[in-house]
N, C-alpha and C positions, 0 to 999 in steps of 0.2 A: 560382461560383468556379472560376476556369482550375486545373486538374491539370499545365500543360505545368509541368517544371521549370526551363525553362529560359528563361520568362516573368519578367524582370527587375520588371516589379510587380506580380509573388505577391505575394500576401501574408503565406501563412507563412513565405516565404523571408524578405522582409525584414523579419521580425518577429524570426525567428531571429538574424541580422545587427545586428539593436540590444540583443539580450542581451549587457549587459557580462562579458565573460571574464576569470575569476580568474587571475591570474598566480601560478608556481608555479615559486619560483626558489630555486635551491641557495642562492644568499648571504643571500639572503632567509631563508631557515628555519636556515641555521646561525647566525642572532644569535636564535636562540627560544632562552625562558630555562624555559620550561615545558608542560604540554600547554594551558592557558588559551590560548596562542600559536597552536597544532594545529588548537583548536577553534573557532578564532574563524575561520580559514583555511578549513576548514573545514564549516562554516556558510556559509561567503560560496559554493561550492562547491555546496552541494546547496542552497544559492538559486539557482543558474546553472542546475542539474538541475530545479529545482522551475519554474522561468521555461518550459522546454521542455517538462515534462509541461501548463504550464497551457494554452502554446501548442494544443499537441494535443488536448488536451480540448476545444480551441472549433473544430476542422477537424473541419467535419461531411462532407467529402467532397463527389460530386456532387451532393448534393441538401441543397435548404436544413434540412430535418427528418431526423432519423434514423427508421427504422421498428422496430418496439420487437425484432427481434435485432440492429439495429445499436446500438440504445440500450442493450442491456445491458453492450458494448463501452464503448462510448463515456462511455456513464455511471461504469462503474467507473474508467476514468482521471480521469473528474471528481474522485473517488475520493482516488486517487492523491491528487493536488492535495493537497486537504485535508486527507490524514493526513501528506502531507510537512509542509504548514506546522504539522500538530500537532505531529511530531517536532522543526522549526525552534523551536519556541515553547518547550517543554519543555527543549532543549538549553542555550536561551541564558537559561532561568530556573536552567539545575544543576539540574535534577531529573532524574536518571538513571533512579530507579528508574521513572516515569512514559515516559521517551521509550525506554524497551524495550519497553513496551505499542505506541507508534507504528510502531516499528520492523519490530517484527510485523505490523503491519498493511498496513505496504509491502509485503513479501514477498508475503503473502495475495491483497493485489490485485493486485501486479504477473504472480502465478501464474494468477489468475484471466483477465487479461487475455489473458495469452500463451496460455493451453489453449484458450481461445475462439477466439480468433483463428488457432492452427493450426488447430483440429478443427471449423470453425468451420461450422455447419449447422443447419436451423428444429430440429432431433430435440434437439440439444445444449445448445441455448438454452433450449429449453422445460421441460427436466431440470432445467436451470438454474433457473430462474422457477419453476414448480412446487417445485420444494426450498427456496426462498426463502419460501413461502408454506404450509408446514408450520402454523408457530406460527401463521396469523392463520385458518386451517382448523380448527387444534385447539379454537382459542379461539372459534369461529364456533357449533360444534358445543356447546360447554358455553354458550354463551346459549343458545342453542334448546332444549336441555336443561331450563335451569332457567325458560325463558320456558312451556315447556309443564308444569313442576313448579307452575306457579301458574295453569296453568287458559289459558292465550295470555294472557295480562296481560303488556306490553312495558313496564319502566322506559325512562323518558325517556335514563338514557346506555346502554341495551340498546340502543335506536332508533340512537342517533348510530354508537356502536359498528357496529354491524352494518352502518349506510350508509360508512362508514368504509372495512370490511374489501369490503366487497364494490363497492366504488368503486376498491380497489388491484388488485384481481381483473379488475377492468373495463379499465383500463389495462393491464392483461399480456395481455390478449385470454385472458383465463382465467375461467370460470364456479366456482362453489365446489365444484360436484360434479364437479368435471375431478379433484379430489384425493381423493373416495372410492377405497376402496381404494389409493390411492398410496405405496408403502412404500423407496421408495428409496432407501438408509441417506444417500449420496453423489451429487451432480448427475454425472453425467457417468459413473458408476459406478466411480470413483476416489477414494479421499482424496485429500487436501491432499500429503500426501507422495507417493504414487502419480503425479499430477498434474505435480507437482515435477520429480520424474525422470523423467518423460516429455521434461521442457522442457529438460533437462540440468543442470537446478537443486538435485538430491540431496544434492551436497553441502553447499550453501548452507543447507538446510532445516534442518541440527543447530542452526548457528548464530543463521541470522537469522528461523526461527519456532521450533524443538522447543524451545532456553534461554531464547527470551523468555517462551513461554507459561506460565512459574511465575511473570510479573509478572503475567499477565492473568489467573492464576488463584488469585494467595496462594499457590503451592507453599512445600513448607520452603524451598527454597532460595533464594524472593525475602525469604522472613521469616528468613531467615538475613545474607545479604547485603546489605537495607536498612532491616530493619525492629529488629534485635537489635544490641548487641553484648556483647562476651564478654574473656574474660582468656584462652580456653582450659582454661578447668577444669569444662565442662560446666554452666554456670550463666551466665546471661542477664539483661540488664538491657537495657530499653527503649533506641532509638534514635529519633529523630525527626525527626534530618537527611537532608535530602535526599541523598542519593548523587551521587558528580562523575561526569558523564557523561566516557565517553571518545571520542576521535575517530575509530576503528574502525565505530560503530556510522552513525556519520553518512556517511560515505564508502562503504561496502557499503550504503548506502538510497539514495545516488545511482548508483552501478554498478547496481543491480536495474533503475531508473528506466529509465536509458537502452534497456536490452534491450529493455521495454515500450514506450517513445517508438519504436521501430526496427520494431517489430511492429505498431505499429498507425499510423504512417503508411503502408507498404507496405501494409497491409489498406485504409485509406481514399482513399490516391492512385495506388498500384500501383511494382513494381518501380523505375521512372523514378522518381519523387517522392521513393521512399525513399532512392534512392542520393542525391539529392541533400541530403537533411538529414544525410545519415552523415557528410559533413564535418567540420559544426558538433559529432556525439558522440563522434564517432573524435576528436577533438581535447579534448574534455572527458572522458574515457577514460582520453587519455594524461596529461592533467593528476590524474587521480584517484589513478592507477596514481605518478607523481613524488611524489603526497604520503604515500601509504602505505608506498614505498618510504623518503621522508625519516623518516617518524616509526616505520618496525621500525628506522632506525638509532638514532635518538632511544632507544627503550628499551634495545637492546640491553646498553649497562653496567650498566643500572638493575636492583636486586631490590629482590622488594616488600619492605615495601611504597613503598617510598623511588621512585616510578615515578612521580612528575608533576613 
Protein backbone atom coordinates (compact mmCIF):
# COMPACT_ATOMS: atom_id res chain seq x y z
CA UNK A 1 0.00 0.00 0.00
CA UNK A 2 1.41 3.57 -1.31
CA UNK A 3 1.88 6.02 1.92
CA UNK A 4 2.21 9.13 -0.79
CA UNK A 5 -0.68 11.38 0.20
CA UNK A 6 -1.01 12.69 -2.37
CA UNK A 7 -1.62 9.47 -4.58
CA UNK A 8 -5.34 10.04 -5.85
CA UNK A 9 -5.93 6.12 -5.63
CA UNK A 10 -5.07 5.70 -2.02
CA UNK A 11 -7.01 4.12 -0.62
CA UNK A 12 -7.61 5.28 2.67
CA UNK A 13 -8.06 8.54 1.10
CA UNK A 14 -10.78 7.62 -0.91
CA UNK A 15 -12.29 5.56 1.60
CA UNK A 16 -12.37 8.57 3.70
CA UNK A 17 -14.07 10.69 0.70
CA UNK A 18 -17.10 8.29 0.57
CA UNK A 19 -17.97 8.42 4.33
CA UNK A 20 -21.29 10.40 4.23
CA UNK A 21 -20.96 13.75 6.16
CA UNK A 22 -23.50 14.57 8.67
CA UNK A 23 -24.87 17.96 8.28
CA UNK A 24 -25.15 20.21 11.19
CA UNK A 25 -27.36 23.20 10.41
CA UNK A 26 -28.77 25.89 12.67
CA UNK A 27 -32.38 25.85 10.90
CA UNK A 28 -32.14 22.40 11.01
CA UNK A 29 -31.81 21.83 14.87
CA UNK A 30 -33.99 25.05 15.74
CA UNK A 31 -37.25 22.99 14.52
CA UNK A 32 -36.02 19.96 17.30
CA UNK A 33 -38.80 19.49 19.61
CA UNK A 34 -36.57 17.47 22.02
CA UNK A 35 -33.27 15.65 22.91
CA UNK A 36 -34.69 12.27 20.83
CA UNK A 37 -33.91 15.00 17.92
CA UNK A 38 -29.98 15.71 19.53
CA UNK A 39 -29.65 12.02 19.70
CA UNK A 40 -30.66 10.72 16.79
CA UNK A 41 -28.16 13.75 15.02
CA UNK A 42 -26.18 12.57 16.97
CA UNK A 43 -25.71 9.00 16.55
CA UNK A 44 -25.62 9.60 12.89
CA UNK A 45 -22.25 11.59 14.01
CA UNK A 46 -20.33 9.20 15.77
CA UNK A 47 -21.33 6.64 12.91
CA UNK A 48 -19.23 9.37 10.74
CA UNK A 49 -16.61 9.01 13.66
CA UNK A 50 -17.03 5.20 13.94
CA UNK A 51 -16.62 4.94 9.77
CA UNK A 52 -13.12 6.53 10.36
CA UNK A 53 -11.89 4.58 13.35
CA UNK A 54 -12.81 1.34 11.30
CA UNK A 55 -11.03 2.96 8.33
CA UNK A 56 -7.83 3.01 10.47
CA UNK A 57 -8.15 -0.07 12.18
CA UNK A 58 -7.75 -1.88 8.54
CA UNK A 59 -4.24 0.56 7.49
CA UNK A 60 -1.76 -1.70 8.49
CA UNK A 61 0.81 0.73 7.18
CA UNK A 62 3.98 -0.43 5.05
CA UNK A 63 3.71 -3.80 5.53
CA UNK A 64 1.04 -6.27 4.93
CA UNK A 65 1.12 -7.80 8.77
CA UNK A 66 1.64 -5.92 11.82
CA UNK A 67 4.51 -7.30 14.24
CA UNK A 68 3.09 -7.96 17.56
CA UNK A 69 4.19 -4.05 19.01
CA UNK A 70 2.49 -2.82 16.20
CA UNK A 71 -0.40 -5.05 16.70
CA UNK A 72 -0.99 -3.96 20.14
CA UNK A 73 -1.67 -0.43 18.45
CA UNK A 74 -3.41 -1.41 15.98
CA UNK A 75 -5.36 -4.01 17.68
CA UNK A 76 -6.69 -1.73 20.30
CA UNK A 77 -8.32 0.61 17.52
CA UNK A 78 -9.91 -2.53 16.37
CA UNK A 79 -10.90 -1.92 19.74
CA UNK A 80 -12.28 1.21 19.41
CA UNK A 81 -14.36 -0.04 16.53
CA UNK A 82 -16.24 -2.25 18.54
CA UNK A 83 -16.91 -0.62 21.61
CA UNK A 84 -18.10 2.40 19.52
CA UNK A 85 -20.66 0.34 17.87
CA UNK A 86 -21.35 -1.10 21.45
CA UNK A 87 -22.08 2.54 22.52
CA UNK A 88 -24.20 3.10 18.97
CA UNK A 89 -26.19 -0.06 19.86
CA UNK A 90 -27.09 0.79 23.44
CA UNK A 91 -27.94 4.53 22.58
CA UNK A 92 -30.37 3.86 19.85
CA UNK A 93 -31.95 0.92 22.22
CA UNK A 94 -32.36 3.96 25.38
CA UNK A 95 -30.34 2.20 27.68
CA UNK A 96 -28.36 4.78 29.23
CA UNK A 97 -27.36 3.27 31.97
CA UNK A 98 -25.52 0.23 29.69
CA UNK A 99 -23.87 2.97 27.12
CA UNK A 100 -21.90 4.71 30.15
CA UNK A 101 -20.27 1.23 30.50
CA UNK A 102 -19.24 1.75 26.55
CA UNK A 103 -18.51 5.12 26.97
CA UNK A 104 -15.78 4.17 29.40
CA UNK A 105 -14.45 1.96 27.45
CA UNK A 106 -13.74 4.66 24.48
CA UNK A 107 -11.85 6.73 26.69
CA UNK A 108 -9.85 3.61 28.00
CA UNK A 109 -8.79 2.62 24.67
CA UNK A 110 -8.54 5.64 23.11
CA UNK A 111 -5.85 6.57 26.13
CA UNK A 112 -4.36 3.28 25.58
CA UNK A 113 -3.84 3.95 22.11
CA UNK A 114 -2.38 7.49 22.38
CA UNK A 115 0.32 6.53 25.28
CA UNK A 116 1.53 3.87 23.06
CA UNK A 117 1.75 5.62 20.25
CA UNK A 118 3.54 8.74 21.83
CA UNK A 119 5.91 6.62 24.19
CA UNK A 120 5.82 4.15 21.84
CA UNK A 121 8.93 1.36 22.20
CA UNK A 122 9.59 -2.78 22.46
CA UNK A 123 10.17 -1.95 26.75
CA UNK A 124 6.54 -0.23 26.72
CA UNK A 125 4.76 -2.77 24.86
CA UNK A 126 6.08 -5.58 26.57
CA UNK A 127 4.79 -3.91 30.08
CA UNK A 128 1.96 -3.67 28.22
CA UNK A 129 1.50 -7.53 27.16
CA UNK A 130 3.06 -8.78 30.26
CA UNK A 131 0.32 -6.76 32.48
CA UNK A 132 -2.29 -8.19 30.21
CA UNK A 133 -1.30 -11.53 31.07
CA UNK A 134 -1.44 -11.36 34.92
CA UNK A 135 -4.77 -13.32 35.28
CA UNK A 136 -3.84 -16.11 32.68
CA UNK A 137 -0.26 -16.55 34.83
CA UNK A 138 -2.23 -16.48 38.08
CA UNK A 139 -4.49 -18.96 36.63
CA UNK A 140 -1.68 -21.06 34.97
CA UNK A 141 0.12 -21.46 38.30
CA UNK A 142 -3.09 -22.76 40.37
CA UNK A 143 -3.64 -25.65 37.63
CA UNK A 144 -0.11 -26.85 38.28
CA UNK A 145 -0.82 -26.48 41.80
CA UNK A 146 -3.77 -28.64 41.98
CA UNK A 147 -2.44 -30.78 38.87
CA UNK A 148 0.51 -31.67 41.23
CA UNK A 149 -2.16 -31.79 44.43
CA UNK A 150 -3.29 -35.07 42.82
CA UNK A 151 -0.12 -36.83 42.19
CA UNK A 152 0.54 -34.96 37.88
CA UNK A 153 -2.97 -36.45 37.15
CA UNK A 154 -4.04 -33.73 34.26
CA UNK A 155 -8.10 -33.31 33.76
CA UNK A 156 -8.94 -33.21 30.40
CA UNK A 157 -10.09 -29.23 30.61
CA UNK A 158 -6.52 -28.69 32.81
CA UNK A 159 -4.96 -29.99 29.36
CA UNK A 160 -7.08 -27.59 27.00
CA UNK A 161 -6.76 -24.90 29.61
CA UNK A 162 -3.26 -24.84 29.78
CA UNK A 163 -2.73 -25.25 25.92
CA UNK A 164 -5.03 -22.43 25.73
CA UNK A 165 -3.00 -19.90 28.16
CA UNK A 166 0.19 -20.83 26.92
CA UNK A 167 -0.83 -20.62 23.12
CA UNK A 168 -1.73 -16.64 24.01
CA UNK A 169 1.74 -16.52 25.65
CA UNK A 170 3.00 -17.92 22.48
CA UNK A 171 1.54 -15.26 20.41
CA UNK A 172 2.93 -12.25 22.60
CA UNK A 173 6.39 -13.86 22.15
CA UNK A 174 6.09 -14.42 25.79
CA UNK A 175 7.04 -17.72 27.78
CA UNK A 176 4.94 -18.19 31.15
CA UNK A 177 7.94 -17.82 33.21
CA UNK A 178 8.68 -14.29 31.63
CA UNK A 179 6.05 -13.31 34.50
CA UNK A 180 7.56 -14.99 37.55
CA UNK A 181 8.32 -12.47 39.78
CA UNK A 182 6.58 -9.68 37.66
CA UNK A 183 4.80 -7.34 40.00
CA UNK A 184 4.01 -4.21 38.10
CA UNK A 185 0.82 -2.68 39.76
CA UNK A 186 0.42 -0.59 35.97
CA UNK A 187 1.85 -1.26 32.33
CA UNK A 188 3.67 1.44 31.57
CA UNK A 189 4.25 2.39 35.39
CA UNK A 190 1.16 4.87 35.20
CA UNK A 191 -2.48 4.47 35.92
CA UNK A 192 -5.15 5.24 33.65
CA UNK A 193 -5.36 8.75 34.98
CA UNK A 194 -1.56 9.37 35.20
CA UNK A 195 -1.57 8.15 31.46
CA UNK A 196 -4.53 10.60 30.83
CA UNK A 197 -2.70 13.59 31.69
CA UNK A 198 0.18 12.77 30.19
CA UNK A 199 -1.98 12.93 26.86
CA UNK A 200 -3.61 16.29 28.01
CA UNK A 201 -6.67 14.12 28.70
CA UNK A 202 -6.97 14.99 32.72
CA UNK A 203 -9.70 16.73 32.49
CA UNK A 204 -11.69 14.49 30.34
CA UNK A 205 -11.02 11.46 32.74
CA UNK A 206 -13.67 12.84 35.64
CA UNK A 207 -16.07 12.65 33.02
CA UNK A 208 -15.71 10.25 30.57
CA UNK A 209 -14.01 7.18 32.74
CA UNK A 210 -13.87 8.24 36.79
CA UNK A 211 -18.49 8.92 36.65
CA UNK A 212 -18.84 6.06 34.24
CA UNK A 213 -16.93 3.57 36.27
CA UNK A 214 -19.89 3.31 39.00
CA UNK A 215 -21.90 1.83 35.78
CA UNK A 216 -19.05 -0.77 35.46
CA UNK A 217 -18.88 -1.23 38.86
CA UNK A 218 -22.61 -1.18 40.58
CA UNK A 219 -21.34 1.96 42.64
CA UNK A 220 -24.29 3.64 44.78
CA UNK A 221 -24.46 6.17 42.57
CA UNK A 222 -25.28 4.08 39.33
CA UNK A 223 -27.94 2.19 41.79
CA UNK A 224 -29.07 5.41 42.57
CA UNK A 225 -29.49 6.95 39.27
CA UNK A 226 -30.69 3.88 37.33
CA UNK A 227 -31.46 1.23 39.31
CA UNK A 228 -33.84 3.01 42.36
CA UNK A 229 -36.23 5.55 42.53
CA UNK A 230 -37.27 7.56 45.36
CA UNK A 231 -39.79 10.47 46.63
CA UNK A 232 -36.87 12.03 48.61
CA UNK A 233 -37.62 10.80 51.87
CA UNK A 234 -34.91 8.37 52.06
CA UNK A 235 -36.73 5.12 51.05
CA UNK A 236 -36.53 3.38 47.78
CA UNK A 237 -38.41 1.29 45.51
CA UNK A 238 -37.04 -0.64 42.60
CA UNK A 239 -36.73 0.79 39.05
CA UNK A 240 -36.22 -1.28 35.99
CA UNK A 241 -36.25 1.19 33.21
CA UNK A 242 -33.87 1.76 31.39
CA UNK A 243 -32.39 5.40 31.65
CA UNK A 244 -32.58 7.96 28.52
CA UNK A 245 -29.24 8.36 27.32
CA UNK A 246 -28.24 11.84 26.70
CA UNK A 247 -26.36 13.32 23.83
CA UNK A 248 -23.27 14.70 25.67
CA UNK A 249 -22.19 11.27 26.12
CA UNK A 250 -22.22 10.40 22.34
CA UNK A 251 -20.55 13.46 21.02
CA UNK A 252 -17.38 13.47 23.61
CA UNK A 253 -17.00 9.43 22.42
CA UNK A 254 -16.57 10.81 18.87
CA UNK A 255 -14.16 13.90 20.01
CA UNK A 256 -11.96 11.22 21.90
CA UNK A 257 -12.10 9.00 18.68
CA UNK A 258 -10.80 11.56 16.34
CA UNK A 259 -7.64 12.51 18.69
CA UNK A 260 -6.79 8.52 18.39
CA UNK A 261 -7.73 8.32 14.29
CA UNK A 262 -4.98 11.54 14.21
CA UNK A 263 -2.42 9.63 16.34
CA UNK A 264 -2.21 6.65 14.81
CA UNK A 265 -2.37 7.36 11.10
CA UNK A 266 0.74 9.64 11.84
CA UNK A 267 2.25 6.51 13.56
CA UNK A 268 1.37 4.28 10.56
CA UNK A 269 1.85 6.55 7.59
CA UNK A 270 3.98 9.37 8.87
CA UNK A 271 3.53 13.12 9.27
CA UNK A 272 2.49 13.68 5.25
CA UNK A 273 -0.51 10.93 5.52
CA UNK A 274 -1.67 12.47 8.70
CA UNK A 275 -1.91 16.01 7.57
CA UNK A 276 -3.64 14.70 4.99
CA UNK A 277 -6.62 12.86 6.71
CA UNK A 278 -6.86 16.03 9.24
CA UNK A 279 -9.14 17.53 6.66
CA UNK A 280 -11.80 15.02 6.75
CA UNK A 281 -11.49 15.37 11.14
CA UNK A 282 -10.80 18.96 11.34
CA UNK A 283 -14.11 19.09 9.47
CA UNK A 284 -15.89 16.51 11.65
CA UNK A 285 -14.55 18.44 14.89
CA UNK A 286 -16.19 21.49 13.65
CA UNK A 287 -19.45 19.75 13.03
CA UNK A 288 -19.10 18.07 16.63
CA UNK A 289 -18.17 21.37 18.29
CA UNK A 290 -21.75 23.16 16.12
CA UNK A 291 -23.79 20.37 17.89
CA UNK A 292 -22.73 20.77 21.41
CA UNK A 293 -22.78 24.16 20.98
CA UNK A 294 -26.66 23.82 19.60
CA UNK A 295 -27.81 21.63 22.21
CA UNK A 296 -26.06 23.83 25.74
CA UNK A 297 -28.48 26.29 23.94
CA UNK A 298 -31.27 23.79 23.83
CA UNK A 299 -30.85 23.21 27.73
CA UNK A 300 -30.12 26.39 28.88
CA UNK A 301 -34.04 27.38 29.83
CA UNK A 302 -34.57 24.04 30.69
CA UNK A 303 -34.53 22.71 34.82
CA UNK A 304 -34.68 19.60 35.80
CA UNK A 305 -36.08 17.78 35.54
CA UNK A 306 -38.14 19.18 32.75
CA UNK A 307 -34.80 18.94 30.29
CA UNK A 308 -35.65 16.61 27.26
Amino acid sequence: MSNAPDDRDHPVLNAFKEIEKTPVKEEDIAEFADEDDFNRLGVSLLIEAGCYVCIAANTLGEHEKWDRDTAAIGGNMVRLYKMISGLLDQTTQRRRDTSFIFARLVFETVVTIRYLIKHFSPDLVTSYVKNSFKHEAKLRKKIEQNIAARGGVILPIEDRMMKSIDRAFASAGLDPNDLNGYGERNWGGRNLYEKADDLGMGDAYLGAFSGPSQAVHGAWGDIYSHCLQTDGDELFSPNTEWGYPRPQLITASANLSLFAIDDYFGFVGGPDFQEAVQEHLSDLAARLSAFDQAHEGYLAPKEWPRIR
